[in-house]
N, C-alpha and C positions, 0 to 999 in steps of 0.2 A: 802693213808691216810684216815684217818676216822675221825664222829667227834669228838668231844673230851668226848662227852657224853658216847661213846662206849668204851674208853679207859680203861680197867682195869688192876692196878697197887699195887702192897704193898709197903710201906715204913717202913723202918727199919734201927734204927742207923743212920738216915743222909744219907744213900742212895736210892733209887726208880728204881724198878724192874716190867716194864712191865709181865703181864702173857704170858707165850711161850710154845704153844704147842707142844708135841712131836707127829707124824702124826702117831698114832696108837690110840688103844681103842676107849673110849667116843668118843672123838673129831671127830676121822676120820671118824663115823658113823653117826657124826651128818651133817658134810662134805658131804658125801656120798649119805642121805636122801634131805638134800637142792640138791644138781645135779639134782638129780633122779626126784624131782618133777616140776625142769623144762624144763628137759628133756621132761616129760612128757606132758607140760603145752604150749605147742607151737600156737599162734594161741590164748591163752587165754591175758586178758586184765594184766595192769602191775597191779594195783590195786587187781584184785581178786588174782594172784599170792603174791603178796605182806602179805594180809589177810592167805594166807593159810601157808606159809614159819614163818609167826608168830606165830603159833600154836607150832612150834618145840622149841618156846624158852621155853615154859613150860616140856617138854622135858629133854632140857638139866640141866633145874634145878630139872626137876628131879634125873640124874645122877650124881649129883655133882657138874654141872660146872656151873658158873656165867649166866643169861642167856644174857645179853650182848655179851658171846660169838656167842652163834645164831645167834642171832640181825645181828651179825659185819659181820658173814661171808655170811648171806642172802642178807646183803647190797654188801660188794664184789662179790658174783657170779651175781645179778641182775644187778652192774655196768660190768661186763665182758661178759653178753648180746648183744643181737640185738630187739631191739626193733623197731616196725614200726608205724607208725599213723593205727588210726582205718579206714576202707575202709567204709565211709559213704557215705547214696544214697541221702545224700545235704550236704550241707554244712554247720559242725555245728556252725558257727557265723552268718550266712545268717539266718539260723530258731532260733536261738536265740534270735535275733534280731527284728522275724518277731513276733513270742511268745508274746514277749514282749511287741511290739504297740501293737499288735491286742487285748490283755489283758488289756491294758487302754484305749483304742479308745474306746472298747465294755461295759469295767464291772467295769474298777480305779484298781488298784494295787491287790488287795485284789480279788482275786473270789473262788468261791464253786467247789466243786466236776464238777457236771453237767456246769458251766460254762469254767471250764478248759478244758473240753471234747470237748464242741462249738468251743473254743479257738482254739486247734489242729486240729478238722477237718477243721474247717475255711484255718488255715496257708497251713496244709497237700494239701488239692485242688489248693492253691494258688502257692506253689511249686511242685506242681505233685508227691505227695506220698504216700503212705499210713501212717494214723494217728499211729502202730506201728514202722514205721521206722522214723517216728519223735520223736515219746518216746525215743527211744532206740537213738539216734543221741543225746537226749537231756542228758542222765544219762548217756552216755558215751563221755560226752564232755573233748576233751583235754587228753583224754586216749590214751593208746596208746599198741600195742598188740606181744608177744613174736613172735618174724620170729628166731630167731637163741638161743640157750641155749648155754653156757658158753663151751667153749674147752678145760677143763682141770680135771684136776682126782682131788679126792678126797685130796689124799695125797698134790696134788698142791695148792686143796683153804687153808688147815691148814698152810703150808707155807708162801701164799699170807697173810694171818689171821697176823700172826708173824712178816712178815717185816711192815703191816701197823699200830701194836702196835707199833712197832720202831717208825716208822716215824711221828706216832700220837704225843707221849711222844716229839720229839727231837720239836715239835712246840712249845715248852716249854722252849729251851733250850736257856742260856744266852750266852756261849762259844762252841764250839765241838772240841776235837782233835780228828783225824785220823789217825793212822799209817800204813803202808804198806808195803810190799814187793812182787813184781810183773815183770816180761818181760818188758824190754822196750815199745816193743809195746801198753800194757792195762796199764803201767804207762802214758804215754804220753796221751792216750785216756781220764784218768781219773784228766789228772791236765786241759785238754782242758774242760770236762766238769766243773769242778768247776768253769772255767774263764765265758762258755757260760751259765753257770747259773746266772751268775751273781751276787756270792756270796763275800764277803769281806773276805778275807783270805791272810794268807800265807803259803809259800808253803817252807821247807826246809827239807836239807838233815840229815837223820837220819840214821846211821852204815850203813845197806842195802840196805836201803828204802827208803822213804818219811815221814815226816810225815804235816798235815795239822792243821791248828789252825785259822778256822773260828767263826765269830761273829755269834751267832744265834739270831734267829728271837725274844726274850724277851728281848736281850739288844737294840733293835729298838725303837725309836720312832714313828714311820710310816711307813707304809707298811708289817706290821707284815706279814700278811695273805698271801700274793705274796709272802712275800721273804721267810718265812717259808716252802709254796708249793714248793719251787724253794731245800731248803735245802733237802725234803725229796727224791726228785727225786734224787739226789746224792747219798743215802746209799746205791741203788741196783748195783749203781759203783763200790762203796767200796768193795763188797762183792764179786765181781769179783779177786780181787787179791790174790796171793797164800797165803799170809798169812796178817793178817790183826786185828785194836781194836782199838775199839772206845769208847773212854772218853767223857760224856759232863756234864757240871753244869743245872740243871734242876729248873728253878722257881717255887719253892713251895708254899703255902700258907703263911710262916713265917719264912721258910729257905729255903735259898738254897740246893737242893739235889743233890750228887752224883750219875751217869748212867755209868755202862761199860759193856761192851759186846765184844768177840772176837773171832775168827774164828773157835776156838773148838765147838763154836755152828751154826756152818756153816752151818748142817746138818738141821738144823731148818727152815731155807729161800731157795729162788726160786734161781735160779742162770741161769740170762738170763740179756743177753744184751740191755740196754737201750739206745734208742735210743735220742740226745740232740737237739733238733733245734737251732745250733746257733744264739744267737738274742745278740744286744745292748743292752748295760748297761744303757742305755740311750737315749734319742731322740737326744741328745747333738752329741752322736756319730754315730747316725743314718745319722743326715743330713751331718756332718764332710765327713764320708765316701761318698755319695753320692754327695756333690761336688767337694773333691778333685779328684775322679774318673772324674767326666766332666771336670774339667782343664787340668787335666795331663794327657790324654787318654795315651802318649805312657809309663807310669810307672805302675808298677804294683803295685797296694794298695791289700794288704791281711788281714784278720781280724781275729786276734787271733793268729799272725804265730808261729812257735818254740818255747818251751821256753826256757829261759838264766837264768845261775848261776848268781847271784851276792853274793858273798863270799859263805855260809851256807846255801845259801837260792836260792829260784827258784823265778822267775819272767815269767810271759804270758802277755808281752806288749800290748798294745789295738790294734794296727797295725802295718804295715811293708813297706814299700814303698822301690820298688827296680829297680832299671836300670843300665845297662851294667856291669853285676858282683857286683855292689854295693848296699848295704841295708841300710837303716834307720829306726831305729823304734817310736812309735809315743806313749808316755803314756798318757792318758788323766786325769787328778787328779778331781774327781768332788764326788756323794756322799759319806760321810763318817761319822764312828763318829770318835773322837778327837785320841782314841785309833787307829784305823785303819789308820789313817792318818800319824802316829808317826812311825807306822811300815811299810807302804809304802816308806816315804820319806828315811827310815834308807837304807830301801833293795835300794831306787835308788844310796844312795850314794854310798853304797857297789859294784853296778855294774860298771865296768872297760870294755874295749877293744872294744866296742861299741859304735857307733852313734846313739845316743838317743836325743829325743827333748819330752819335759815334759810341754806338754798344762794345764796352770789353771786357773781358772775363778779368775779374777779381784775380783769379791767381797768375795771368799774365800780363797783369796791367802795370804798364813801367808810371815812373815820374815825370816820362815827357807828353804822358797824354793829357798832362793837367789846362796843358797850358795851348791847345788847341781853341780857336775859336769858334768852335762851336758844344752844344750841349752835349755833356758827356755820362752814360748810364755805367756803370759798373753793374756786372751779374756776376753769377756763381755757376757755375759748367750750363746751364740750362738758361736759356734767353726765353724771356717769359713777355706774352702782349701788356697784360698788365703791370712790366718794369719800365714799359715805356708809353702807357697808356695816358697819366698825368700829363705828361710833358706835350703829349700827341693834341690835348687835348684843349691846352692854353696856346698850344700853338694856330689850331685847325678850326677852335670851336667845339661845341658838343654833337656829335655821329648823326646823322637826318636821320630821324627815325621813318620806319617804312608809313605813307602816307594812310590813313586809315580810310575805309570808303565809306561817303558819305551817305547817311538814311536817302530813300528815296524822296523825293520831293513831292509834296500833294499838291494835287491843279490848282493854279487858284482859281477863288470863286471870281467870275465876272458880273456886273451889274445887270441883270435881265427884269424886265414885266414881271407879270405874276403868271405864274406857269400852272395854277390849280388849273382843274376843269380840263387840261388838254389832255390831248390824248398822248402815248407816250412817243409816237414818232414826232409829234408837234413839237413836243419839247426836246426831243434829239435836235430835231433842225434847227429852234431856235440856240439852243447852245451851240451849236456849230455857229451860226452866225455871228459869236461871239468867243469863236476859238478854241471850243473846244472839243477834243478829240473823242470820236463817240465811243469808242473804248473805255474811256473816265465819265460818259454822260451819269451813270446811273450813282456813280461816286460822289459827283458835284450833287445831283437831285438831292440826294442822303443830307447833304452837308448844309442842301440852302432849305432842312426841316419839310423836303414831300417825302411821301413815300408813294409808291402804285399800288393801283389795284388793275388785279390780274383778273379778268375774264375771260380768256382765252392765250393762248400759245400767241396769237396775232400782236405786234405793238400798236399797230392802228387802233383796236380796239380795245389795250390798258389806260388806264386816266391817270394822271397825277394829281395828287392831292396833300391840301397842306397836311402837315403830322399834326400838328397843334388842333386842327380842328377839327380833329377825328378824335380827340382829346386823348391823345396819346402821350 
C-alpha cells in the first residue's frame, strides 16, 4: 500500500479506475533505472539514495507518465531494501548531547563560525575523536545506509506498483465483494485468512465458488487505518485463485464510486503467496483463549478451526474445543456495525448439526440473540474459560486428565525346584530357563526367601541358600 497521495486514479461515469501498468515500455524502463541505481548504491545513506531516485520523477514526466508513478515505485523498491544503521565512531546521541551543553556552558544557544569549531574540538577530545568524525556523526544522524538492494526484476516492481494501486484505492472502500473459484486447498487458505485478518465479512456459496462481501475500512468509524492495512493484505490472496473479481463501492468526494477488476488482468500483479500471522480479533479473545487452555489442559482449544456451511453461506468459528471424538465450537459476538451484526446472527441461525455456544457481551447483547439455536453465554467486557467451562463440560464430558505413569512392575515369580545348595550362576541359568531376566535374577532369589552367600567376587563360587533355614 502507498499513500494516498501517490494514488493515481481517473473517474468516469460513476466509476474510478486506478492507473495499471502494463510491464513493458516507459514504465518498465523507469522500473529498471530505480533497480539499477540501487543496485548500484550499496553502502550509500537512505537520504542521498532517496535525493537521487528523485531525479527520475522528472523523467518520467517527461515520457508521458504521471510522476507520481516514479515517486510510487522508488518508495516500493526502497521499502523492499535492507537497510542498516550508520556505523559511527560514537555515538550519535552521546555527541549530540555533548554538542549541545558544551554550546551553552561556553557561548548560550547561539554561536559563530569560530565558536562552533571550539565547540567540536572541545567535545571531539572529550570523546576521543576526530573533530571530522563528529561532523560527519552529526549530519548523518539517524540515517541509516543500503546493505542489500531489492530482489526483484524490473518487470516485478511494475507489478508490485499495480497491486499497491489496488490496495491503496480499496482504503477507500465502503463495501468489497470477492468472487472466486479455486482448489479446495487455496479456498480454505483464503477464507482462513480473511478470518485471521480480522475482517467483517461473509462468506457464501456462489455456482462454483465463493463469493465474499466484506465491510471496508470507509464504512468504519474507528480504526480505519488498521483495518484498512488488514483489508489490503487480502487482495494478494484473492489473486491466487483460478479465477477470480472484485467489486467494491469506493468513498468519493460527493459520491460514491464504483471499482471492479478481474482476473483477465491477472497478468498485471505479482502472484505469490502471502504469508497471515494468525492473530485475535480482539484482546477479548486473546485472554478467552489463554485461560481456557489453563483450565482445561486435557481438551483441545484450536483457533480458527474448519469452516461450516450454515445454509448458503460459510462460517470460521472463533474456536473449537474438542475431546474424545467430540467438538464444540465457540463464536464470540463482539466488534461490529449494526449491518455486520444482522448478517452474523442470520448465518448462526442458519447453521444446523453442530455444537455451537455463541459468547456476548452483556452490554451489547440485543433481543435477537435470544432466540438463536444454539447455547448462548452472556459476559461482561472480559470473556472468561470458566463462563463457558459448565456448558463445555455437559457438552464434551469431563477434560482427560494427564495419564498418570504406572509403578514399575515386579517380575513375576516363576515356579522353579529348590534352588538351595547351588551355586549362584546355577541359579542365574535355571531362572533364565524360566524367563527370567538375569538383571532381576537376584530380585526374584530375594522374593522366592534365598539369600547368597558370598565367598568370593566369583558367582560360580556364591551358594544360595534358603533364608528360613539360616533362621533368618
Amino acid at each position: 500500500m502507498l499513500p494516498s497521495n501517490l494514488l493515481v486514479a481517473r473517474v468516469r461515469g460513476g466509476r474510478i479506475e486506478p492507473l495499471l501498468l502494463e510491464p513493458e515500455g516507459i514504465p518498465l524502463a523507469i522500473a529498471a533505472e530505480i533497480l539499477d541505481r540501487l543496485r548500484d548504491g550499496v553502502g550509500r545513506s537512505r537520504r542521498e539514495l532517496e535525493r537521487e531516485l528523485s531525479e527520475l520523477e522528472e523523467l518520467a514526466l517527461e515520457a508521458g507518465l504521471d510522476l507520481r508513478v516514479a515517486r510510487a515505485m522508488a518508495a516500493l523498491a526502497l521499502r523492499a531494501s535492507v537497510f542498516e544503521p550508520v556505523k559511527a565512531p560514537v555515538d550519535p546521541v552521546r555527541a549530540r548531547l555533548e554538542v549541545f551543553e558544551e554550546a551553552c556552558r561556553s557561548f548560550g544557544v547561539a554561536v559563530g563560525e569560530e565558536e562552533r569549531r571550539a565547540v567540536l574540538e572541545r567535545v571531539a577530545a572529550r570523546l576521543g575523536c576526530r573533530v571530522e568524525d563528529l561532523e560527519a556523526v552529526l549530519a548523518e544522524y539517524q540515517d541509516e545506509v543500503l546493505s542489500k538492494p531489492p530482489d526483484m526484476s524490473a518487470e516485478d516492481l511494475v507489478k508490485e506498483y499495480n497491486l499497491a494501486e489496488v490496495q491503496t484505492l480499496l482504503f477507500k472502500a465502503l463495501k468489497l465483494d470477492a468472487r472466486f473459484v479455486a482448489d479446495g486447498a487455496t479456498t480454505k487458505r483464503l477464507l482462513r485468512a480473511v478470518k485471521a485478518l480480522g475482517l467483517l465479512y461473509v462468506a457464501e456459496k456462489a455456482g462454483e465458488g465463493v463469493r465474499l462481501t466484506i465491510d471496508g475500512p470507509a464504512s468504519l468509524l474507528r480504526q480505519t487505518r488498521r483495518y484498512g492495512t488488514r483489508l489490503a493484505k487480502l487482495i494478494p490472496h484473492v489473486m491466487l485463485a483460478d479465477r477470480w473479481a472484485i467489486e467494491a463501492d469506493i468513498a468519493g468526494r460527493v459520491r460514491t464510486l464504483k471499482f471492479e477488476l478481474a482476473d483477465a488482468r491477472s497478468h498485471l500483479f505479482p502472484r505469490r503467496s502471502v504469508e497471515v500471522e494468525p492473530l485475535f480479533d480482539s484482546e477479548v479473545e486473546r485472554e478467552f483463549f489463554k485461560s481456557l487452555s489453563r483450565l482445561a489442559p486435557g481438551w483441545k482449544v484450536e483457533r480458527e478451526p474448519e469452516p461450516l456451511v450454515a445454509g448458503n453461506r460459510i462460517l470460521i468459528p472463533d474456536f473449537s474445543v474438542s475431546c474424545g471424538g467430540r467438538k464444540v465450537y465457540i463464536e464470540i459476538v463482539g466488534f461490529w456495525t449494526k449491518e455486520y451484526l444482522e448478517r452474523k446472527l442470520e448465518k448462526l441461525r442458519e447453521l444446523k448439526g453442530v455444537a455451537m455456544i455463541v459468547a456476548v457481551d452483556e452490554e451489547l447483547a440485543c433481543s435477537s440473540v435470544k432466540d438463536l439455536p444454539h447455547e448462548v453465554v452472556l459476559f461482561r467486557g472480559k470473556l472468561r474459560g470458566a463462563d463457558v467451562y459448565p456448558l463445555l463440560r455437559k457438552l464434551l464430558g469431563e477434560p482427560e486428565r494427564a495419564a498418570r505413569p504406572e509403578p514399575p512392575r515386579e517380575p513375576e515369580v516363576p515356579a522353579l525346584p529348590d534352588l538351595s545348595g547351588k551355586t549362584l550362576a546355577e541359579a542365574v541359568s535355571e531362572l533364565g530357563k524360566a524367563g527370567v531376566d538375569p538383571s532381576k535374577a537376584l530380585e526374584v532369589l530375594e522374593r522366592l526367601g534365598y539369600t547368597v552367600e558370598w565367598r568370593s567376587l566369583d558367582p560360580s563360587k556364591a551358594r544360595v541358600r534358603r533364608a528360613r533355614a539360616e533362621g533368618v
